[in-house]
C-alpha positions as CSV (number, residue, x, y, z in Angstrom):
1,X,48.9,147.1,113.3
2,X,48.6,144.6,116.5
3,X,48.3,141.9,113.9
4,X,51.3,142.8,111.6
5,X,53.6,143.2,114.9
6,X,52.3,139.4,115.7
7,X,53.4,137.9,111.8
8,X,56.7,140.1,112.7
9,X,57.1,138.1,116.0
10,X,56.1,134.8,114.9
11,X,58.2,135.1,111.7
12,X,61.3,136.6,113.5
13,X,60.7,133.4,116.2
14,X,60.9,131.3,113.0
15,X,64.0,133.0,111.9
16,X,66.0,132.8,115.7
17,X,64.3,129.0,115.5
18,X,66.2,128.2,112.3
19,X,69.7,129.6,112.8
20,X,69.4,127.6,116.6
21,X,68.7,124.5,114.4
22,X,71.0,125.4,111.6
23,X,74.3,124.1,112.6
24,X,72.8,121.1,113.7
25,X,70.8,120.2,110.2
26,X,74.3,121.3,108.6
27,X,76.2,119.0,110.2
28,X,74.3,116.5,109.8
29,X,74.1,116.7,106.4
30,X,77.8,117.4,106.5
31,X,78.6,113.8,107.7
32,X,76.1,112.4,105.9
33,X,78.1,113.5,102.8
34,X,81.4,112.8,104.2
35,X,80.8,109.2,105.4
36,X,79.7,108.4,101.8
37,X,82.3,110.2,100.1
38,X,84.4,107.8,102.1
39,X,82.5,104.9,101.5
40,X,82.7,104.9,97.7
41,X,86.7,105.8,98.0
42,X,87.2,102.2,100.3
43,X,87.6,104.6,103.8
44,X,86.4,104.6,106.7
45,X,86.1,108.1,108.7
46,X,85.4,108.4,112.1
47,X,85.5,111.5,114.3
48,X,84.8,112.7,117.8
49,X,83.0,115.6,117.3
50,X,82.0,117.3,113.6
51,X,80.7,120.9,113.4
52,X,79.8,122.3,110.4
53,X,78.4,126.1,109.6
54,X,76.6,128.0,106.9
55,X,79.5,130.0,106.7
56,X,81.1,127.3,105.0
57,X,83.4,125.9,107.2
58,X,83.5,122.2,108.5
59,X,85.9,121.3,111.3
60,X,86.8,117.9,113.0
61,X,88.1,116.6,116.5
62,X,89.8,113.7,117.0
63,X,89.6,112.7,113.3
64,X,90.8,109.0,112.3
65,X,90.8,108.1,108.2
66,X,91.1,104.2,107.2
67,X,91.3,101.7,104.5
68,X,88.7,99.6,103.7
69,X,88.9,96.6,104.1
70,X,92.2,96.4,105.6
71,X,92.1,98.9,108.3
72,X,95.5,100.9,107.8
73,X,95.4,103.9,108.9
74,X,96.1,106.8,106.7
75,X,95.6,109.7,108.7
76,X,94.9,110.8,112.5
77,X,94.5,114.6,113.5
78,X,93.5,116.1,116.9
79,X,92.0,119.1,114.6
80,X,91.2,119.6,110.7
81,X,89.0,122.5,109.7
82,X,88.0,123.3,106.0
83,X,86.6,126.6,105.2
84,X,84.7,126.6,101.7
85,X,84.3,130.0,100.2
86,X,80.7,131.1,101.1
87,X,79.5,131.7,97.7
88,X,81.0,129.6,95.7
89,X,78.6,127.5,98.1
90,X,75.8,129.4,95.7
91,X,76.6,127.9,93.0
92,X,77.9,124.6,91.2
93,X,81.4,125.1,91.8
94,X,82.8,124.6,95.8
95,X,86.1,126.3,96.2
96,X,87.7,125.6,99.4
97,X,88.9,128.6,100.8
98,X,91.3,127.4,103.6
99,X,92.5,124.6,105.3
100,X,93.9,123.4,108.6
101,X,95.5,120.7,110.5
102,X,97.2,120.3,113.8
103,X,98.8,117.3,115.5
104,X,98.1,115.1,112.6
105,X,100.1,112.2,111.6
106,X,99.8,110.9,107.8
107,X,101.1,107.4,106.8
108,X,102.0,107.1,102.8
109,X,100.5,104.4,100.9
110,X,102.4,100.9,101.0
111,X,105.1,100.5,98.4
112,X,106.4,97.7,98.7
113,X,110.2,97.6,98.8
114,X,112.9,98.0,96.6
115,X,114.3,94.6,94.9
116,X,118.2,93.9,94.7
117,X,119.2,95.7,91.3
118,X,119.4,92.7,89.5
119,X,117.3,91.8,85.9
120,X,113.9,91.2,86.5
121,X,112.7,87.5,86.9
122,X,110.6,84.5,85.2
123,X,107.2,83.6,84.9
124,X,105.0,85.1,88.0
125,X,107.8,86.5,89.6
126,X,108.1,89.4,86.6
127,X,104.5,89.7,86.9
128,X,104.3,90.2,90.4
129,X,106.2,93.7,89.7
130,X,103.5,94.9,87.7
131,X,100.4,95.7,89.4
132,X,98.1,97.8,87.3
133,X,95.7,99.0,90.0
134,X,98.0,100.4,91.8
135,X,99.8,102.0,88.9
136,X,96.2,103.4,88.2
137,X,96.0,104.8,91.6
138,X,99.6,106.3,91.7
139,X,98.6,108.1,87.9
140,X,95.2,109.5,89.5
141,X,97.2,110.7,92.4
142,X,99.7,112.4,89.5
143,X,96.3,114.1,87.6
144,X,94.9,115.8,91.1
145,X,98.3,116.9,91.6
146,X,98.5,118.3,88.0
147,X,94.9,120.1,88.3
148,X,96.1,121.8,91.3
149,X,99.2,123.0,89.2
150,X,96.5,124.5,87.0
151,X,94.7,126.3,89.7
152,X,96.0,130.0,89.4
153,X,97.9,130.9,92.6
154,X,95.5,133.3,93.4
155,X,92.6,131.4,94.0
156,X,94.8,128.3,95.8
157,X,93.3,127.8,99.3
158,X,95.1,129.2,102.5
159,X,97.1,126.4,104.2
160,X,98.1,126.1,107.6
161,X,99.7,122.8,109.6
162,X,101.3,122.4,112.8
163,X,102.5,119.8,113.8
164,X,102.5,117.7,110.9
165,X,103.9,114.1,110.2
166,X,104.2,111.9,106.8
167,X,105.3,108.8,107.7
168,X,106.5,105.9,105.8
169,X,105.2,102.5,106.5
170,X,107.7,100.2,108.5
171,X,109.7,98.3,106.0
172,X,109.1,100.7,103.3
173,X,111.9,102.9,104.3
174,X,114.2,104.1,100.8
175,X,115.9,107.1,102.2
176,X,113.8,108.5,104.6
177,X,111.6,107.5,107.4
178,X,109.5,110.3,106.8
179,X,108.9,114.3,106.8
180,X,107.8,115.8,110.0
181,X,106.3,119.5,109.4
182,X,106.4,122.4,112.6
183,X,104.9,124.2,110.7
184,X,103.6,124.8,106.6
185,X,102.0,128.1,106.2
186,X,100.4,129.2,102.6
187,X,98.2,132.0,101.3
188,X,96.9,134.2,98.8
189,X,99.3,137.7,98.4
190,X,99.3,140.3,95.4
191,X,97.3,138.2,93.1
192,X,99.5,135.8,93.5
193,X,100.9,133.2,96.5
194,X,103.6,133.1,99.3
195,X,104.3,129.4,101.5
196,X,106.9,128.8,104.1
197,X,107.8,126.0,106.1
198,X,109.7,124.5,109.0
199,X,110.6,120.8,109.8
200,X,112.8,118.0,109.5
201,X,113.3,115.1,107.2
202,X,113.8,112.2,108.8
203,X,115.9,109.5,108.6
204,X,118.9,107.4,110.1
205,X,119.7,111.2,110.8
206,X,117.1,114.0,111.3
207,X,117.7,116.8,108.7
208,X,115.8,120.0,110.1
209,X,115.1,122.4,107.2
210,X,113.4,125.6,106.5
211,X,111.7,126.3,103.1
212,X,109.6,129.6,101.5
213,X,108.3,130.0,97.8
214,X,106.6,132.7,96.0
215,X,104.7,133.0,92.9
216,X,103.6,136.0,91.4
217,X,101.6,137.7,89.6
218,X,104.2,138.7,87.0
219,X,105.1,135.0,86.7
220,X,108.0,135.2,88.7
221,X,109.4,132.0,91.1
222,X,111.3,132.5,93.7
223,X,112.3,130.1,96.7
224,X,114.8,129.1,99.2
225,X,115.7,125.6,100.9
226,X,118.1,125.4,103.6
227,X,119.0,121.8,105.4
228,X,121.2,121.5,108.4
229,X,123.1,118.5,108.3
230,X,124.8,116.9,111.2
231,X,128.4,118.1,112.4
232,X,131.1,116.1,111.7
233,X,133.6,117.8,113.5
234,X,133.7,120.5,116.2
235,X,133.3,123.2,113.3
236,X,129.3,122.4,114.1
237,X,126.7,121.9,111.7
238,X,126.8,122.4,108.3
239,X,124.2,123.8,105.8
240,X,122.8,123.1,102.4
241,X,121.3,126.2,100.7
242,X,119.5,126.3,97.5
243,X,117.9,129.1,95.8
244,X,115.6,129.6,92.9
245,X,114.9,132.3,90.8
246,X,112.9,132.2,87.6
247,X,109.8,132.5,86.4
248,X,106.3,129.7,85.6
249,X,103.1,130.2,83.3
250,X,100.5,128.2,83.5
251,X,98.7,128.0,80.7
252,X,95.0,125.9,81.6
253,X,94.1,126.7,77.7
254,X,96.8,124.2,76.2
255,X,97.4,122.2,79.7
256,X,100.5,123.1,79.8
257,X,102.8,124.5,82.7
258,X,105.5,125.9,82.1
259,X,108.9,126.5,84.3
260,X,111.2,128.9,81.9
261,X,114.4,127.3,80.9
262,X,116.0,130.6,82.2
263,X,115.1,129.5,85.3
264,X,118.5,129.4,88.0
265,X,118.7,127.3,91.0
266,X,122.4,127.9,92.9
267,X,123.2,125.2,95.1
268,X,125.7,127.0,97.3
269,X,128.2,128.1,95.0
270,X,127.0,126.1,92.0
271,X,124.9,127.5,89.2
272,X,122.8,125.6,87.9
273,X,120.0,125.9,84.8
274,X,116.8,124.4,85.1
275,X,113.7,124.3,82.8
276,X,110.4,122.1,83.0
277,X,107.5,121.3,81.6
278,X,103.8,119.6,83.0
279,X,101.5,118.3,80.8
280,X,97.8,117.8,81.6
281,X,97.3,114.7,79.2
282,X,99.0,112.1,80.6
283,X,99.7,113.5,82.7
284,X,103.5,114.3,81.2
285,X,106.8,116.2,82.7
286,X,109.6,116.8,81.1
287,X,112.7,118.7,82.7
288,X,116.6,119.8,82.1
289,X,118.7,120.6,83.9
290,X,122.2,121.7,83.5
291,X,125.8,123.5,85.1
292,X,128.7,124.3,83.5
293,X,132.2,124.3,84.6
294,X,132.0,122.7,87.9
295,X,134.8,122.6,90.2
296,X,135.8,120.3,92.8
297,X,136.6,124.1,95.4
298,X,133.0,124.4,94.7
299,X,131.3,121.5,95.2
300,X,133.4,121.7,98.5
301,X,132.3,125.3,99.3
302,X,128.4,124.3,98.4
303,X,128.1,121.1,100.3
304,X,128.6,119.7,103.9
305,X,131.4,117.1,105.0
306,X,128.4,114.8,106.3
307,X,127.0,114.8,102.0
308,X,130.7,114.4,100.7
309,X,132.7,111.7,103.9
310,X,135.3,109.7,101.9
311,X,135.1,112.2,98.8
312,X,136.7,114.9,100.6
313,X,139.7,112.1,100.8
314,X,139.9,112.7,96.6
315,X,141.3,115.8,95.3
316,X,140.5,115.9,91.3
317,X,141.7,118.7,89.3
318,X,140.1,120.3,86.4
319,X,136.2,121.2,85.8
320,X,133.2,119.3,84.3
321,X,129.8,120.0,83.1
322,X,126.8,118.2,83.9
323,X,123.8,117.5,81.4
324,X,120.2,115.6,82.8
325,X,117.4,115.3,80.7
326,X,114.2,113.5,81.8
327,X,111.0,112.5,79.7
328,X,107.9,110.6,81.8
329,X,104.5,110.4,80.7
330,X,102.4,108.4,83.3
331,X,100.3,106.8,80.4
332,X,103.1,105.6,78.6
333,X,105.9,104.3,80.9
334,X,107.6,102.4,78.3
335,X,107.8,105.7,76.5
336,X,110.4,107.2,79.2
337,X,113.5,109.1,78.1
338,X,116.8,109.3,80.4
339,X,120.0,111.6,79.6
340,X,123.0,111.8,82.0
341,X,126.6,112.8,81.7
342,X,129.4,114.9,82.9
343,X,131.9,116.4,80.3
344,X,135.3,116.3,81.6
345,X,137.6,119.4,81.0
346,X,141.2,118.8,81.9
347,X,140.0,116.3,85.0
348,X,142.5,114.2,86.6
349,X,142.5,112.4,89.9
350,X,145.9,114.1,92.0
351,X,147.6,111.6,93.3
352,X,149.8,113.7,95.9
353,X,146.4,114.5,97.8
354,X,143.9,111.9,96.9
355,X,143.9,109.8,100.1
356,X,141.3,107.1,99.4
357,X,142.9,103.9,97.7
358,X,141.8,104.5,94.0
359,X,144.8,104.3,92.6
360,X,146.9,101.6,92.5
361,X,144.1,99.0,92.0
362,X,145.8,97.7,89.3
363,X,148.4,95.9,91.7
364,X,147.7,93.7,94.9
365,X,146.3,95.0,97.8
366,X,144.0,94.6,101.2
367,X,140.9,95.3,100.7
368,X,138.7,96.7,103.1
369,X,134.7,95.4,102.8
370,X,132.4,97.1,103.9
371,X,129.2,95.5,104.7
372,X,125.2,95.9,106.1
373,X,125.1,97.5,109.6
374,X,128.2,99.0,110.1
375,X,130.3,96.0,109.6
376,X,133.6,95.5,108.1
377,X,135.9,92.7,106.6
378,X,139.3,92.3,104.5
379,X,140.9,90.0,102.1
380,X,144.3,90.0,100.4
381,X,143.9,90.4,96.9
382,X,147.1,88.9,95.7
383,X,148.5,85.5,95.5
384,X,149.0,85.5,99.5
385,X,145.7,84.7,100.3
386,X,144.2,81.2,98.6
387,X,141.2,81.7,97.6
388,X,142.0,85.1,95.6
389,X,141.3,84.3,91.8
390,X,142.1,86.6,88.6
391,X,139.0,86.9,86.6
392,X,140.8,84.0,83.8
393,X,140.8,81.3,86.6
394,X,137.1,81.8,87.5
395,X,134.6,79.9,85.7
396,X,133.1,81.9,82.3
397,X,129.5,80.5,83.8
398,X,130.0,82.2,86.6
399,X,131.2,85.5,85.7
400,X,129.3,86.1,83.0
401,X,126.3,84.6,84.8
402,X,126.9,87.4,87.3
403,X,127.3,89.7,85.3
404,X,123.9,89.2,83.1
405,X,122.0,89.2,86.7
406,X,123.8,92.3,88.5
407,X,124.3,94.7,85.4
408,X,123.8,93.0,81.8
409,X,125.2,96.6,80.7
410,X,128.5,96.5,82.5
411,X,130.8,96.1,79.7
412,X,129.0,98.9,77.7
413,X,128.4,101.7,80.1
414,X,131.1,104.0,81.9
415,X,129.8,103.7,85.9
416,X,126.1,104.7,85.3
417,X,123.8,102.7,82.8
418,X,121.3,105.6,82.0
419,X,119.0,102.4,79.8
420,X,118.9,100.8,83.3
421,X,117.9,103.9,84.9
422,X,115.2,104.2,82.2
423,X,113.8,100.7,82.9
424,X,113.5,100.8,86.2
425,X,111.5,104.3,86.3
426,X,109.5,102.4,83.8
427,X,109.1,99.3,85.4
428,X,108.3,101.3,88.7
429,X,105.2,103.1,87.5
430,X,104.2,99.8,85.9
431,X,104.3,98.8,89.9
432,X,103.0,101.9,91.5
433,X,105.7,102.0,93.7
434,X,109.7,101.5,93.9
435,X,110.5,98.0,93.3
436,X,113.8,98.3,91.3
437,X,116.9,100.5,91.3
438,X,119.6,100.9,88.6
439,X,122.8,100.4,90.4
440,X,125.8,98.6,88.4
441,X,128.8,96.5,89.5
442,X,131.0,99.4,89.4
443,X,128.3,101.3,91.8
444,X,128.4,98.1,94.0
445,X,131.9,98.1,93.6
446,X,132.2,102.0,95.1
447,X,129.9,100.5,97.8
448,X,132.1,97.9,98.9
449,X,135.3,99.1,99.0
450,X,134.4,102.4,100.5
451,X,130.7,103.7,101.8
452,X,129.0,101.1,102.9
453,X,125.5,100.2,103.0
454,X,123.5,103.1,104.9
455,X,120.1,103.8,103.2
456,X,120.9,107.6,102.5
457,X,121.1,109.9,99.7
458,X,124.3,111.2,100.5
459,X,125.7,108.0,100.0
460,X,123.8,107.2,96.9
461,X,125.2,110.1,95.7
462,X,128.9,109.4,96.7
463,X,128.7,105.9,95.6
464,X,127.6,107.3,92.0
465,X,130.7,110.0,91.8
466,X,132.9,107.3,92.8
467,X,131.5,105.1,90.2
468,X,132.1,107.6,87.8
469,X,135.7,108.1,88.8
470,X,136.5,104.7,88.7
471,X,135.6,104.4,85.2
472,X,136.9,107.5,84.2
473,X,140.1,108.7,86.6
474,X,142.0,105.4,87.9
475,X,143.2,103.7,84.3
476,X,141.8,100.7,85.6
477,X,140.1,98.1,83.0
478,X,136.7,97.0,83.1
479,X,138.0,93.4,83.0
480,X,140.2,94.4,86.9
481,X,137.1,96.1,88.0
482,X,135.3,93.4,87.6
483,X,137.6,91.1,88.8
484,X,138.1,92.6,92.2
485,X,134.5,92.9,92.7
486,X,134.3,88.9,91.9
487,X,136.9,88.6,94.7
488,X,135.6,90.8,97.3
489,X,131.5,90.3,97.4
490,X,129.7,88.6,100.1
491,X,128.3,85.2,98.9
492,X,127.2,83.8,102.2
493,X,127.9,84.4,106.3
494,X,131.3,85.9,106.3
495,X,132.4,84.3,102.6
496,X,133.7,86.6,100.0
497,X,134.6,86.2,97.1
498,X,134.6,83.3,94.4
499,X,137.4,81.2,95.1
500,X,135.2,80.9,99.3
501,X,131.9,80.2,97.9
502,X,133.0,77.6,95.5
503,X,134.5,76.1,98.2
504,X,131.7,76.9,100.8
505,X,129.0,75.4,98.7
506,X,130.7,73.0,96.4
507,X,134.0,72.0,97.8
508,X,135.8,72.9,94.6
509,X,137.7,75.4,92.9
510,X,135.8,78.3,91.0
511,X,137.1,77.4,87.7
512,X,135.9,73.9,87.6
513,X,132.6,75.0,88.7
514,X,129.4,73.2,86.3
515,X,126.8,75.5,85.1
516,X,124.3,74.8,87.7
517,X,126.6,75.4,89.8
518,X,127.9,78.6,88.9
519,X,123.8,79.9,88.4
520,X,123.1,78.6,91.7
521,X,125.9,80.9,92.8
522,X,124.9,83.3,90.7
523,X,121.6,83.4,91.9
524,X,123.0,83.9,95.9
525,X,124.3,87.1,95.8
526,X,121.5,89.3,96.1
527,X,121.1,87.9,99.0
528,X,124.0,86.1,100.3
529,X,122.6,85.4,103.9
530,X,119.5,84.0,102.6
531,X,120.9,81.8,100.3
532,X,118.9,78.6,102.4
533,X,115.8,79.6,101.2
534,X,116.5,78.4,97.5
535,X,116.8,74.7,98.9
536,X,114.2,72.4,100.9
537,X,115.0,70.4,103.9
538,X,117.0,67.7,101.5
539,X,119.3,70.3,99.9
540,X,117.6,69.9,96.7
541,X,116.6,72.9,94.2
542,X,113.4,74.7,95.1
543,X,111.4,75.0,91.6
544,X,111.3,78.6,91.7
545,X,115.3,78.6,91.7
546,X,115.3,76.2,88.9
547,X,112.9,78.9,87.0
548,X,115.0,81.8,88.2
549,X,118.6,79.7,87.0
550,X,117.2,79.1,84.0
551,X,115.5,82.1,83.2
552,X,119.6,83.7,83.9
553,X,121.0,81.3,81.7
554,X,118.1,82.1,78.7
555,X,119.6,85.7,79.0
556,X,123.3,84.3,79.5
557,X,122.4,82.8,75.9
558,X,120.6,85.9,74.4
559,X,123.9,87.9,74.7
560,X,125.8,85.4,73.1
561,X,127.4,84.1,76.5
562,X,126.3,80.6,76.5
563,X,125.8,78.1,74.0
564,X,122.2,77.1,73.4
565,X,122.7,72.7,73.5
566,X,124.7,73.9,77.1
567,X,121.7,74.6,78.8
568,X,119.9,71.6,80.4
569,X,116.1,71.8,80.9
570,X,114.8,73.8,83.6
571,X,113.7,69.9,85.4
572,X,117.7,69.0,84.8
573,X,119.4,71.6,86.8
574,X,120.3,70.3,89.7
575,X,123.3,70.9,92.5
576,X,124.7,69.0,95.1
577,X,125.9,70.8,98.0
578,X,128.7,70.0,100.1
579,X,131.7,71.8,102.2
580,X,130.9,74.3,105.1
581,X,127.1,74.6,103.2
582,X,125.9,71.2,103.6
583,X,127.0,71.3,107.8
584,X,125.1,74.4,107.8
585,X,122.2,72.7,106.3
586,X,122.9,69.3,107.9
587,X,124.7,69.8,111.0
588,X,124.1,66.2,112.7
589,X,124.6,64.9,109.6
590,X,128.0,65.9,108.0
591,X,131.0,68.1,108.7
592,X,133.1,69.2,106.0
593,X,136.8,68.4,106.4
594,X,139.6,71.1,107.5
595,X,140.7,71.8,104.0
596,X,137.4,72.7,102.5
597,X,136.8,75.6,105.1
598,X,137.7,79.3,103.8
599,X,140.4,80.9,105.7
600,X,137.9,83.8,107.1
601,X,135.7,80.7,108.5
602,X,139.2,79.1,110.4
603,X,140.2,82.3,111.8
604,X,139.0,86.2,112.3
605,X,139.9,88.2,109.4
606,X,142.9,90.5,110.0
């Protein structure tokens, strides 16, 4: 007996011995296994304090997460635990159980951004855009996203932040700076899941919203989104609310989830219809989504005066429809499908109550520019003023040479070019990131005359609804459309129009303009204020402009726009610059005379 109570005190010293020494040996095998983890993903972890238990549950201070070998950071946290369910620790499948972060900031992998919307361009330039590791990255970011769609609800881990920031890198900034999180909470309910948050999205202006979304075990999806927008007047501010009600399956034996076509998501007043589709191979989404008769009361009654600004200065009657279809299969970019369009019902712009000049474009008037960072210009568009030009007395070279750069499609779509859409979303995953847009000259056109340049979605969304309405509502031609937009653009440091550039750069009119000449100038207006970069310190052509000019006036030819013999060699184009352009590049050396100055650079505009 004396020797069996012994073995029960030794072994029970053993026991005590092992569960001191067991956090210890955990958490050292813990980072062990995290710092190699890291390693063979290109990161570098580092943490002030790591403890982890045989409870399953691992939790950090101080935690810092890096790129190899740069050295961005990708994520700092004053806290993250992650509890793994205990026995799933048993056997060869870990299931984390729950996770948790607070004060944690996370910065989004470089994009890279967004290019002018203009065709893509030559040689290494074009291939510049395409950058398959990264597009490999951004579709192995798509397929964990996918297999977590596949997890049922149920056995999705618990999720709690506070304090939560994604952050865009500096200079990568769309429209949004980032997404700041007060708090995301997430867990396990009824054999199915329930998740709410609180936050902001910010931006030029933060938009604070609150968020919830429930899945159940029946199937059934329902949600709520509501974003405060900021007042506009002393009514205070204004909210967005969307709902959703429908119902998802996910079905892991043929990969596929599913979001019922009967699904309904009300955007204030507005029905909508929405059904989508996830595919594990590829991985693959489809979606639809449709409303039907749409009225302007409604869109009024469903969304703020800080979304709508100059559209609530049009008053359209009748109703529409809307239709969007979307194919993208991550594997196959070229393989994307795009469908957009509104169907008209009895829509007409009223004249007695439409306040913003869309009407009357047909005849000569002031226009009112608007342009980057809040500032504003105007030009006569009439006879009065000198340098206005009709679209007959500019140079074919140079209308059709803008034209093939800013939107090859203009004369064939109606305000939105859904092929451009298409390619870019193509061209895009190609990248890995955002490098192009679609935007057309009629969308530019919008742009100029009446929103301005702010990088929002509201006015990406205005500027496409007025693009729409210029094609569809005003009677004007595409040939007057165009035509102001020739005469109103910014070609250089406070030159607009044709009729001032040709005279800026080249001392001449725009219809006597030669073809190098008019690409050059073609060439400028994606970025007008840069246009010094595409000369050296002589004024002559840099060889990537003479690749870029040719490479327009290839496609000029390909559409039937230029004769092939008309095009020199891409050694042969040359320009000579003179006027107010050769001061600016030559200021000791040469001052253009009186006469060669545009009117905006002899006075203010009025």
């Amino acid at each position: 007996m004396k020797r069996a109570l012994v073995a029960l005190a030794i072994v029970a010293v053993v026991i005590l011995a092992v569960a001191w020494m067991a956090p210890a040996i955990v958490t050292r095998m813990a980072a062990g296994r995290i710092q190699s983890e890291a390693k063979a993903r290109d990161l570098a972890i580092h943490w002030d304090q790591l403890h982890a238990g045989w409870d399953g549950r691992v939790a950090f201070r101080r935690l810092l997460l890096s790129k190899r070998p740069s050295g961005d950071t990708l994520l700092t946290a004053d806290s993250l635990a992650v509890r793994f369910s205990p026995m799933s620790l048993l056997g060869l499948h870990v299931r984390v159980a729950g996770i948790g972060v607070a004060r944690a900031r996370v910065w989004l992998p470089r994009g890279g951004a967004a290019e002018i919307d203009t065709m893509p361009l030559p040689g290494a330039r074009r291939g510049r855009r395409e950058d398959p590791e990264r597009a490999a990255r951004l579709r192995r970011s798509a397929e964990s996203l996918v297999r977590l769609l596949f997890t049922p609800t149920r056995e999705l881990p618990a999720l709690t932040l506070r304090d939560v920031m994604l952050q865009v890198p500096p200079g990568d900034e769309a429209f949004w700076s980032g997404l700041w999180l007060s708090w995301l909470e997430s867990h396990p309910e009824g054999g199915g899941m329930r998740a709410a948050a609180v936050g902001a999205i910010r931006g030029e202006n933060d938009l604070p919203f609150e968020a919830s979304l429930s899945h159940g075990a029946d199937d059934r999806i329902r949600g709520g989104l509501k974003v405060t927008f900021p007042a506009t007047d002393a009514s205070g501010p204004s909210d967005v609310m969307l709902v959703l009600d429908g119902a998802l399956n996910q079905d892991a034996a043929h990969g596929v989830v599913t979001v019922n076509d009967t699904t309904h998501l009300r955007l204030g007043t507005i029905a909508l219809r929405v059904g989508a589709e996830v595919n594990r191979q590829g991985p693959a989404v489809r979606l639809n989504l449709e409303a039907s008769e749409v009225t302007q009361d409604q869109v009024r009654a469903s969304l703020p005066a800080a979304v709508l600004g100059p559209l609530l200065d049009v008053s359209v009657e009748g109703s529409w429809d809307y239709r969007l279809a979307l194919f993208l299969d991550l594997a196959r970019p070229d393989s994307v499908e795009f469908f957009a369009d509104v169907i008209p019902h009895g829509m007409a712009l009223d004249p007695t109550r439409t306040r913003l000049r869309l009407l009357g474009l047909d005849e000569p008037f002031v226009a009112t520019i608007h342009l980057p960072r809040g500032r504003r210009v105007t030009r006569e568009l009439s006879y009065a003023n000198p340098y206005y030009r009709p679209l007959t007395a500019i140079s074919p070279a140079l209308v059709t040479g803008v034209v093939t750069n800013e939107d090859g499609g203009f004369f064939h779509h109606r305000g939105f070019n859904t092929g451009a859409v298409k390619d870019a979303i193509a061209e895009n995953l190609k990248a890995g990131a955002f490098r192009r847009g679609a935007g057309t000259i009629t969308m530019q056109l919008a742009r100029n005359l009446y929103l301005g340049h702010d990088r929002t979605l509201s006015r990406k969304f205005r500027e496409v609804v007025l693009a729409w309405i210029l094609e569809h509502l005003t009677g004007v031609s595409k040939e007057r459309l165009l035509e102001i937009y020739l005469n109103i653009i910014e070609w250089g440091p406070d030159v607009h129009g044709a009729g001032e550039a040709a005279r800026y750069y080249f001392d001449r009119d725009p219809g006597d303009l030669t073809l190098s000449e008019a690409l050059f100038l073609t060439t400028v207006v994606p970025s007008p204020l840069r246009w010094r970069s595409r000369v050296d310190a002589s004024g002559a052509l840099r060889s990537w402009e003479k690749a870029q000019m040719h490479f327009i006036g290839r496609a000029m030819i390909a559409k039937g726009w230029l004769l092939p013999d008309a095009l020199p060699p891409t050694d042969s184009l040359q320009i000579e610059l003179r006027g107010m352009a050769r001061a600016a590049l030559f200021p000791a050396d040469s001052i253009a005379p009186a006469d060669s100055l545009p009117r905006s650079l002899e006075r203010s505009p009025g």
